[in-house]
PLY file of the C-alpha trace (Angstrom):
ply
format ascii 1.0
element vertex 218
property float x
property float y
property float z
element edge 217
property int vertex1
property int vertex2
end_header
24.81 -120.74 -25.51
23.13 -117.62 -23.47
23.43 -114.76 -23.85
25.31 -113.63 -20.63
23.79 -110.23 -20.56
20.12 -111.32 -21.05
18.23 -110.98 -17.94
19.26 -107.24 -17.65
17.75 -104.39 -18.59
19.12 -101.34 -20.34
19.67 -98.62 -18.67
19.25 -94.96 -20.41
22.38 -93.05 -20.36
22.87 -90.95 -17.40
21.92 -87.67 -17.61
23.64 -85.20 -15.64
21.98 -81.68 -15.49
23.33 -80.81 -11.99
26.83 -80.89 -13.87
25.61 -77.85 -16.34
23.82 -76.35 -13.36
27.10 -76.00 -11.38
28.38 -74.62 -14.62
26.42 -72.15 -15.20
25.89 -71.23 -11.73
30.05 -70.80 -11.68
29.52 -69.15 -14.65
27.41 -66.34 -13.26
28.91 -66.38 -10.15
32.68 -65.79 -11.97
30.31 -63.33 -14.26
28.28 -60.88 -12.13
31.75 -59.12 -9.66
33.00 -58.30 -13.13
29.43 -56.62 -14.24
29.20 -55.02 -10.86
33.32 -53.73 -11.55
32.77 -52.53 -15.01
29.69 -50.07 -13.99
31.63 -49.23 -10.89
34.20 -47.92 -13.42
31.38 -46.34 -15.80
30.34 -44.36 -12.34
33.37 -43.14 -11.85
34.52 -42.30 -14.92
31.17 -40.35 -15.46
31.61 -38.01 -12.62
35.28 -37.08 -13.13
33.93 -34.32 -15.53
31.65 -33.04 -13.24
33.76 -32.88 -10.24
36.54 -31.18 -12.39
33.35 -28.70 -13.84
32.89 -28.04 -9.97
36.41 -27.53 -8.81
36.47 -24.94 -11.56
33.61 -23.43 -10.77
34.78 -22.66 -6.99
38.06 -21.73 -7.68
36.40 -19.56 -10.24
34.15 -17.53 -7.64
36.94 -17.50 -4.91
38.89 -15.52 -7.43
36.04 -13.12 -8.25
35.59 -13.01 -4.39
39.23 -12.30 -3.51
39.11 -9.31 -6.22
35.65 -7.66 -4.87
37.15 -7.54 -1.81
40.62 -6.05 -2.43
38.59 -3.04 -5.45
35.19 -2.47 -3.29
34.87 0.67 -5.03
35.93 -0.68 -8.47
33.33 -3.38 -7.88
30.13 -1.03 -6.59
30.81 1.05 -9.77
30.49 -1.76 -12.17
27.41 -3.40 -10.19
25.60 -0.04 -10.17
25.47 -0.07 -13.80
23.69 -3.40 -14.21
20.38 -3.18 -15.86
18.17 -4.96 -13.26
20.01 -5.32 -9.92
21.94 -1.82 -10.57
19.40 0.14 -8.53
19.90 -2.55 -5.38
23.85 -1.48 -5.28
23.70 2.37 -6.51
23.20 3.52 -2.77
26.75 2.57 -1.77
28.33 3.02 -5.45
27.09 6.26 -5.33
27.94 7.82 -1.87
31.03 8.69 -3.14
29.18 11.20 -5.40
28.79 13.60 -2.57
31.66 16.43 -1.64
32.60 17.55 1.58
33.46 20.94 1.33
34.56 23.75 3.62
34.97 21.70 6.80
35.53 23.58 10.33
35.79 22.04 13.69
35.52 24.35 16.87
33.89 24.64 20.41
30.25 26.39 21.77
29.09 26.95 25.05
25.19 26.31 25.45
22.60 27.92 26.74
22.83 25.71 29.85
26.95 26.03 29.79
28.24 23.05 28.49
30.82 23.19 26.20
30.30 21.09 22.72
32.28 20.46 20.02
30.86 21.37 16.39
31.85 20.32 12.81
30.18 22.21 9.86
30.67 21.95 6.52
28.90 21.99 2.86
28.11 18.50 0.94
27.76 19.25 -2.74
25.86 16.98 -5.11
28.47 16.26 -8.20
26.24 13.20 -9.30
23.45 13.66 -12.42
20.61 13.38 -10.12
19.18 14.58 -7.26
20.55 13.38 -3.75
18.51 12.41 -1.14
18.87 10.88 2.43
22.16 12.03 2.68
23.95 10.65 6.05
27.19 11.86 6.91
29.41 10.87 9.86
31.66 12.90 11.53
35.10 11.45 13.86
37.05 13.05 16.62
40.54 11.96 17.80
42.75 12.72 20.61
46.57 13.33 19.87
47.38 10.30 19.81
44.74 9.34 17.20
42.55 7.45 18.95
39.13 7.56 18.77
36.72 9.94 21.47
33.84 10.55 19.57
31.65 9.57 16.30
28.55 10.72 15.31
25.88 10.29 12.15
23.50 12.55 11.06
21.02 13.11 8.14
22.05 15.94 5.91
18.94 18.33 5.52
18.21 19.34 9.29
20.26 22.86 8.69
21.41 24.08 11.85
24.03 27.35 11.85
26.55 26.77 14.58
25.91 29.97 15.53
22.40 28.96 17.19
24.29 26.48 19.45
24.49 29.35 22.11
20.72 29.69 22.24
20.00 25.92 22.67
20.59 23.38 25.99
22.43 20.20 25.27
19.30 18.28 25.36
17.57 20.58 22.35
20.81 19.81 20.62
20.69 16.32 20.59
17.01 16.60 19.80
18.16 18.24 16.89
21.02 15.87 15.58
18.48 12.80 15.49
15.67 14.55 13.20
15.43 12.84 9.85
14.60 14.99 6.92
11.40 15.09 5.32
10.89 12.45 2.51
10.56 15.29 -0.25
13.60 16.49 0.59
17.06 16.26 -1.61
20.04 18.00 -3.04
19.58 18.85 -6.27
22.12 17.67 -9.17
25.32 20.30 -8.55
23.44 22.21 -5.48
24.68 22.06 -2.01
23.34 22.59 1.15
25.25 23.23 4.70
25.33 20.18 7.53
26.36 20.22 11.16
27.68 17.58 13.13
27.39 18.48 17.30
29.21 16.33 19.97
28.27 16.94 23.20
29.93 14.40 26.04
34.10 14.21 25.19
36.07 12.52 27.16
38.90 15.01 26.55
39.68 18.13 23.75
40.01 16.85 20.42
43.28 17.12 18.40
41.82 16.18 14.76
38.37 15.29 13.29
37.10 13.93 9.69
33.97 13.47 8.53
32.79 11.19 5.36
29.37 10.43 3.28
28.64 6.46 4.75
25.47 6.76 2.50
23.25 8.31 -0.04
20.07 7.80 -2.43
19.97 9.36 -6.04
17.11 10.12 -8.88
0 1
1 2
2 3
3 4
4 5
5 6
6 7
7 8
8 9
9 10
10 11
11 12
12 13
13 14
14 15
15 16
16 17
17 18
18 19
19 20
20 21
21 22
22 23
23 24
24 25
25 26
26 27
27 28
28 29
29 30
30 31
31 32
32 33
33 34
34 35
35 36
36 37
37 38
38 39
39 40
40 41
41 42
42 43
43 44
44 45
45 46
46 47
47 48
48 49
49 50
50 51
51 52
52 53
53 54
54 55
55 56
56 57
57 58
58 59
59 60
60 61
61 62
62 63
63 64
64 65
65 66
66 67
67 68
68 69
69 70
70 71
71 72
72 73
73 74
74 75
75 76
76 77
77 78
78 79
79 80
80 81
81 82
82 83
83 84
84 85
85 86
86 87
87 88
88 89
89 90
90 91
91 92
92 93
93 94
94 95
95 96
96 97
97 98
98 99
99 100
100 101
101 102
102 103
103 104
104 105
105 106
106 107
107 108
108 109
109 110
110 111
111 112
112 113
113 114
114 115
115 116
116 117
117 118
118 119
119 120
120 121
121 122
122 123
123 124
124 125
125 126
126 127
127 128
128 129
129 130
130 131
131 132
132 133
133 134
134 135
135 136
136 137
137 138
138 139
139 140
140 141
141 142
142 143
143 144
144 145
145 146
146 147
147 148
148 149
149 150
150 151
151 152
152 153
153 154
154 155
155 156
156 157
157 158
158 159
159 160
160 161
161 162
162 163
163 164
164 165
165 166
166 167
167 168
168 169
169 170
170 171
171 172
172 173
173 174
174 175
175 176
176 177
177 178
178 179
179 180
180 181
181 182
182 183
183 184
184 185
185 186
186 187
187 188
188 189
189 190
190 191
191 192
192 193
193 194
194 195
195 196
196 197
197 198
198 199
199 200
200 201
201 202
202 203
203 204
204 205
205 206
206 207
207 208
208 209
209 210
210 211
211 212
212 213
213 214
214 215
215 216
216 217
């Protein structure tokens, strides 16, 4: 009797490669969103501390800020006395180092006959160390305490108010823009005399101050 499988052949078992190719290409496709997640995460968990570092940091100078601002004289002081950058603040920290002393206010009449206004006064050196370019500014105010005239001059162009009678309007102002001679300063506890001249007003003054807006020392 035949054999009722003779007369075929055999057949090798079917291989089936596109079967672990799917898989593995589902396998790194269900794979890589869960890389690309997990270093998402690293990233952001890495910067936390360096945002926080930052947000502590600002608030940190807006503090500092907020304090300069409300103790400018406080803060001048201690920035003067830095080792390196000291000499680039001791200008304004150190304005305050010159007295105004023995203030007077009253009018002249020129040589040409207009009348002026004059402050004089003394500034006194109370710092260590010589003074020099010494400006001083000098305010009038009506009665009702407004403003009518300011004026700054360089301490070191004496004038007497005395010689105000002897000079036209146009000497005077001549006078109040001179800068001092670079070898010139106050020595440490010396004085010398200043004189502050305003010659257009728009009416008679009721009050006046002056103040030291800045000064140089050693």
């Amino acid at each position: 009797m035949s054999d009722p499988l003779e007369g075929f052949e055999d057949f090798p078992a079917a291989e089936a490669p596109f079967v672990r190719e799917d898989a593995e290409e589902n396998s790194e496709v269900d794979i890589a969103p869960w890389r690309q997640q997990s270093r998402k995460n690293e990233t952001n968990i890495s910067l936390r501390p360096l945002l926080g570092f930052l947000g502590t940091l600002v608030m940190g100078y807006a503090a500092l800020m907020l304090y300069c601002l409300s103790h400018p004289e406080k803060t001048e002081a201690i920035l003067a006395q830095l080792p390196v950058l000291g000499p680039l603040f001791a200008e304004r920290a150190s304005a305050q180092q010159i007295a105004l002393l023995d203030l007077h206010g009253s009018f002249w009449l020129t040589k040409d006959g207009r009348r002026v206004f004059a402050i004089s006064g003394r500034a006194v050196n109370d710092a260590a160390v010589a003074a020099r370019n010494i400006q001083i500014e000098g305010v009038l105010y009506d009665t009702a305490g407004k403003v009518i005239g300011q004026q700054v001059i360089f301490c070191g162009t004496e004038t007497a108010p005395a010689v105000l009678e002897r000079l036209t309007v146009r000497e005077i102002g001549i006078l109040q823009s001179l800068v001092p001679p670079k070898q010139f300063n106050i020595p440490a506890g010396q004085s010398v005399n200043f004189l502050i001249v305003f010659t257009s007003l728009p009416s008679a003054p009721a009050q006046f101050s002056c103040r030291v807006v800045a000064a140089q020392f050693g």
